[in-house]
C-alpha positions in Angstrom: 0.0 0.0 0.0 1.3 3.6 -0.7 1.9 5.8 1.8 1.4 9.5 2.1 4.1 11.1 1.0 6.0 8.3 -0.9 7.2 9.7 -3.9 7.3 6.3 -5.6 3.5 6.1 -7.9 4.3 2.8 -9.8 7.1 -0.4 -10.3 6.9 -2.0 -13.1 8.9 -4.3 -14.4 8.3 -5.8 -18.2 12.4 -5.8 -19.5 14.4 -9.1 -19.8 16.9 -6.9 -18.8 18.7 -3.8 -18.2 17.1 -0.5 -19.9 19.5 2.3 -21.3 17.3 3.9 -22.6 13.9 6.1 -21.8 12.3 9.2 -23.7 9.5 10.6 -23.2 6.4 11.2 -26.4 6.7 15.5 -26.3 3.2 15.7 -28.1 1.6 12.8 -25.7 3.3 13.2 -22.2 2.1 10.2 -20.9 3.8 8.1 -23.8 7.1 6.3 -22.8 9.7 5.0 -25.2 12.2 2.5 -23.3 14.8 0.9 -24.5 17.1 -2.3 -23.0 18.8 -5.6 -23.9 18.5 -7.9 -26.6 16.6 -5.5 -28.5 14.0 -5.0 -26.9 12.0 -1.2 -27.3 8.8 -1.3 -25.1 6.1 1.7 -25.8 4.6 2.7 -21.9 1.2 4.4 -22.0 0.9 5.9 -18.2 -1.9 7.8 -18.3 -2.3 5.2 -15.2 0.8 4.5 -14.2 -0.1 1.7 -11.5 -1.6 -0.6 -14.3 0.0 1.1 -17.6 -0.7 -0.7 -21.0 2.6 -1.6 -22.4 3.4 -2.9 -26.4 6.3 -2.9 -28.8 6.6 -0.2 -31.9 6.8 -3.6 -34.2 8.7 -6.5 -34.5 11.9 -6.7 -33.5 15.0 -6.1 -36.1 18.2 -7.9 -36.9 20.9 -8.1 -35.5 20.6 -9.6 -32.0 22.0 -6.7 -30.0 21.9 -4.1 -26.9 19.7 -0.6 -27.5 21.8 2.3 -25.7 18.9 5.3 -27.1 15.6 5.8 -28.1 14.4 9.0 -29.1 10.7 9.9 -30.1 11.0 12.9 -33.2 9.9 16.5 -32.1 7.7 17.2 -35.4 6.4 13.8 -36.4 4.7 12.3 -32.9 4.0 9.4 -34.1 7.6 8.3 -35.5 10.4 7.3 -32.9 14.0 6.4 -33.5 16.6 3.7 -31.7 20.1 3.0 -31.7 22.5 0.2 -29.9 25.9 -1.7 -29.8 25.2 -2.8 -33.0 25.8 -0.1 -34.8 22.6 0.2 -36.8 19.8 2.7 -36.0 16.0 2.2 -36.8 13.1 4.9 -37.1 9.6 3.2 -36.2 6.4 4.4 -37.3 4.2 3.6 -34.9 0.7 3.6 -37.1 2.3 1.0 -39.2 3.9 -0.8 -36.1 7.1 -1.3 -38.2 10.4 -0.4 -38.7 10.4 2.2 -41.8 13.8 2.8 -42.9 17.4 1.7 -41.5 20.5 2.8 -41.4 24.2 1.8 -40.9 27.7 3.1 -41.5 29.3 0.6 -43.4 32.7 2.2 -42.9 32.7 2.4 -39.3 30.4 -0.9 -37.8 30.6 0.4 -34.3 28.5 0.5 -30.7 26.2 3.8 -30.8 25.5 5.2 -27.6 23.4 7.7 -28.6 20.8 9.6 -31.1 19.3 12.9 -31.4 16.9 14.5 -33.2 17.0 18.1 -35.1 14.5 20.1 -33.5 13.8 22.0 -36.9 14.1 19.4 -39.5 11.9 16.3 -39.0 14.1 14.2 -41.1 17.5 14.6 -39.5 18.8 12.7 -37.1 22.7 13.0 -35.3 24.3 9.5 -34.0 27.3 9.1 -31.8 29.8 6.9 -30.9 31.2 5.3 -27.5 34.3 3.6 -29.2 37.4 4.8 -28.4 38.2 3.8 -32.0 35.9 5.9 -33.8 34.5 8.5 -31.4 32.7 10.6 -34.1 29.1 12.1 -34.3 27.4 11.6 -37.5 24.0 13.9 -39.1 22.2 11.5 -41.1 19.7 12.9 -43.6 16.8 10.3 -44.1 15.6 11.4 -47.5 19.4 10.1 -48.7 20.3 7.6 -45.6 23.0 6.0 -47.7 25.9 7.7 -45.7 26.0 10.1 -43.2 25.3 14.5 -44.6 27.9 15.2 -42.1 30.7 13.6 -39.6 32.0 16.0 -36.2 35.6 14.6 -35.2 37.3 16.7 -32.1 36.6 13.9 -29.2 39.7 12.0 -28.7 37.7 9.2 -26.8 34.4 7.5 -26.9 31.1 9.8 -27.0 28.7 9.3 -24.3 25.7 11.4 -24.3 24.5 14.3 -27.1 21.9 16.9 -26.9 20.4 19.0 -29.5 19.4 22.3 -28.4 15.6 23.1 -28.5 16.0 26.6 -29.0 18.6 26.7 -32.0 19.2 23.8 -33.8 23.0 25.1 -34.9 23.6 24.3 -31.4 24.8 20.5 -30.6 26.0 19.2 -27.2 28.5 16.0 -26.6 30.5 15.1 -23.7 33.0 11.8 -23.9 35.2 9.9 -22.3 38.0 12.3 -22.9 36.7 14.5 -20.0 35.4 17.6 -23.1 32.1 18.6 -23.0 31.9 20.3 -26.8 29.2 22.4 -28.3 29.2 22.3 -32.1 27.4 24.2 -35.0 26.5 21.2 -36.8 25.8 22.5 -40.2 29.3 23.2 -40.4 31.0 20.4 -37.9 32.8 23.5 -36.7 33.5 23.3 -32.0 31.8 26.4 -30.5 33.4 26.4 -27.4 34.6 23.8 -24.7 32.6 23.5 -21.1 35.3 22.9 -18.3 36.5 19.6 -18.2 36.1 18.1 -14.8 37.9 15.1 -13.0 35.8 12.3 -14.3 33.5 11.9 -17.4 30.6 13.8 -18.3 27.7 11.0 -18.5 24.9 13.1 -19.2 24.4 16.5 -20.7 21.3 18.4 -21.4 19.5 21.8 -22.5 17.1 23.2 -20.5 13.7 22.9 -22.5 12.3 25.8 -21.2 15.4 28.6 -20.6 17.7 29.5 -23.6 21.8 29.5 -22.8 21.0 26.8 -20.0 22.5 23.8 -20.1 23.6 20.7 -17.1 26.5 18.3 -16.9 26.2 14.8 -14.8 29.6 13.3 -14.1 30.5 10.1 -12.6 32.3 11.9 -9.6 28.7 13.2 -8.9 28.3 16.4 -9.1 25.6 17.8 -11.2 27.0 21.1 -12.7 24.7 23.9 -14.3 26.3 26.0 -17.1 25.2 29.7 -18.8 26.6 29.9 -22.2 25.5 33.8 -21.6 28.0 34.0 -18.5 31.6 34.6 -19.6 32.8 33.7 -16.1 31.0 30.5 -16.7 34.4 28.6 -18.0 33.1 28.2 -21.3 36.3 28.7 -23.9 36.2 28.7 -27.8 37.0 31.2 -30.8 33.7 29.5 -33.1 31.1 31.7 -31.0 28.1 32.8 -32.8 24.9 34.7 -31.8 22.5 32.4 -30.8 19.0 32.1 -32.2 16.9 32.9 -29.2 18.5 36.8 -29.8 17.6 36.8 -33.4 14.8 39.1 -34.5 12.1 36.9 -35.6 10.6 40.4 -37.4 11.6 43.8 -38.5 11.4 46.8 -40.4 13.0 50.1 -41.9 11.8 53.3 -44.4 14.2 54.0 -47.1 14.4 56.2 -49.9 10.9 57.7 -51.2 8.7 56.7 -49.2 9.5 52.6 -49.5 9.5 50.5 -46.6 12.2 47.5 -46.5 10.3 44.4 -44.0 11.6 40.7 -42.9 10.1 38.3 -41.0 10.2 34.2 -40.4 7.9 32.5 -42.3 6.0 29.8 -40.8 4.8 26.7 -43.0 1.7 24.5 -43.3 3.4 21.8 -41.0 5.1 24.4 -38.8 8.2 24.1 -39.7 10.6 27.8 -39.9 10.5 28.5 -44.0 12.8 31.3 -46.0 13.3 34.6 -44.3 12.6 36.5 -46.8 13.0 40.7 -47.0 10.0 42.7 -49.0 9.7 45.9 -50.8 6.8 47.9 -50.2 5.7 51.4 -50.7 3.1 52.2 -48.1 -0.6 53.8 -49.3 -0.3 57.8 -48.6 -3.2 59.5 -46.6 -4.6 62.0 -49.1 -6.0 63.6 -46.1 -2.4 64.5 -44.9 -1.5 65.6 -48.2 -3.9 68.2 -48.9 -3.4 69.4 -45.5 0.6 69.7 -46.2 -0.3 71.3 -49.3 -2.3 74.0 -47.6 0.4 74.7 -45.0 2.9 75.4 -47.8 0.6 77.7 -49.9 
């Protein structure tokens, strides 16, 4: 029986065996993706979380191996992504209850530890590496999955965790076992700046989903450390910096010469997505009115 107070609402326990990974559904809170051995990927619906229902996205795929990540996609809520030792990463649809595509670097058959998705394009996904070998981070483009659109190399050692940021996706997050926690522009695979490195690894490190510049670090010796990438005295060190896009103007506006107006603003598209910024020419409609009454003060 519960008790009042306990902060514990439900145990459950449905994995063979140990989970790695757990994401929650952004569009459908009570939605949980979990991830664990033997590929297994369990969906969790907990809108009662004593009893919840519990199914998998679709059969499970080949090969036989560990899932490190699962990762539900920000636009699409009904499309969710894994990733494992294996090395191969699949994107379930889960109307269909099947795998839809796949997708493996054939030059480096590594573990992946993790996967992220681009907040602003539904079809891009980044995957990482733990193998000291081959600690890279890879964009992978699904409308051309054959090889990876882009490959980050600056980690000396195995990657651990990765996080996209929510509020500018030229913003990437990695920490490894080298002891760097690196954020990266990845449209150009160019290092932003460094965090400080501490005395152990970085396991986990996240954006805040709700303040721009904020950003947490867990490391094994831990600590929990909280990070403003607005705060110089923060530690944060690199010559890549670049305005962010929560201090872009999303609108604006300026008169030129006779009488035409110059205006830009973000367009927004059917499915939400950010479209071309785009800068129009206009020449505002004149008040009559106001000229006659100019014309009368002159005369």
């Amino acid at each position: 029986k519960q008790m009042q107070g306990e902060p514990l609402v439900a145990r459950v326990q449905k994995h063979k065996g140990p989970v790695r990974g757990l994401d929650f559904n952004s569009f459908k809170p009570n939605l949980l993706a979990s991830g664990a051995t033997e590929r297994e990927i369990l969906i969790w619906d907990l809108a009662n979380p004593s009893t919840p229902n519990v199914y998998t996205p679709g059969a499970p795929t080949q090969p036989l191996s560990d899932i490190t990540c699962v990762a539900w996609n920000g636009k699409v809520e009904h499309i969710l992504a894994s990733t494992g030792v294996s090395g191969t990463s699949v994107v379930w649809d889960l109307r269909q209850k099947r795998p839809v595509i796949s997708f493996t670097d054939s030059a480096t058959r590594t573990s992946r530890s993790v996967l992220a998705w681009n907040p602003d394009v539904a079809t891009q996904v980044m995957v990482a590496s733990d193998d000291d070998t081959t600690p890279i981070v890879q964009m992978w483009d699904l409308r051309n999955a054959h090889s990876p659109a882009r490959v980050l190399t600056g980690h000396a050692r195995g990657i651990l965790d990765m996080s996209w940021c929510p509020f500018d996706s030229s913003m990437l997050l990695t920490c490894g076992k080298d002891n760097r926690t690196i954020c990266w522009n990845p449209n150009t695979a160019e290092m932003m700046c460094d965090l400080p490195s501490g005395n152990n690894w970085n396991y986990d490190a996240r954006w805040s989903p709700k303040l721009p510049a904020i950003l947490a670090t867990g490391s094994f010796d831990g600590s929990v450390n909280v990070y403003s990438l607005t705060d110089t005295g923060s530690g944060a060190s690199g010559t890549a910096l670049q305005a962010p896009g929560w201090l872009k103007r999303p609108a604006g506006a300026s008169f030129g010469f006779g009488g035409q107006l110059a205006t830009f603003s973000k367009k927004v598209t059917a499915d939400g997505q950010a479209g071309t910024r785009t800068v129009a020419l206009r020449r505002p409609g004149t008040d009559q009115g106001l000229l006659q009454r100019a014309d009368e003060l002159n005369a």
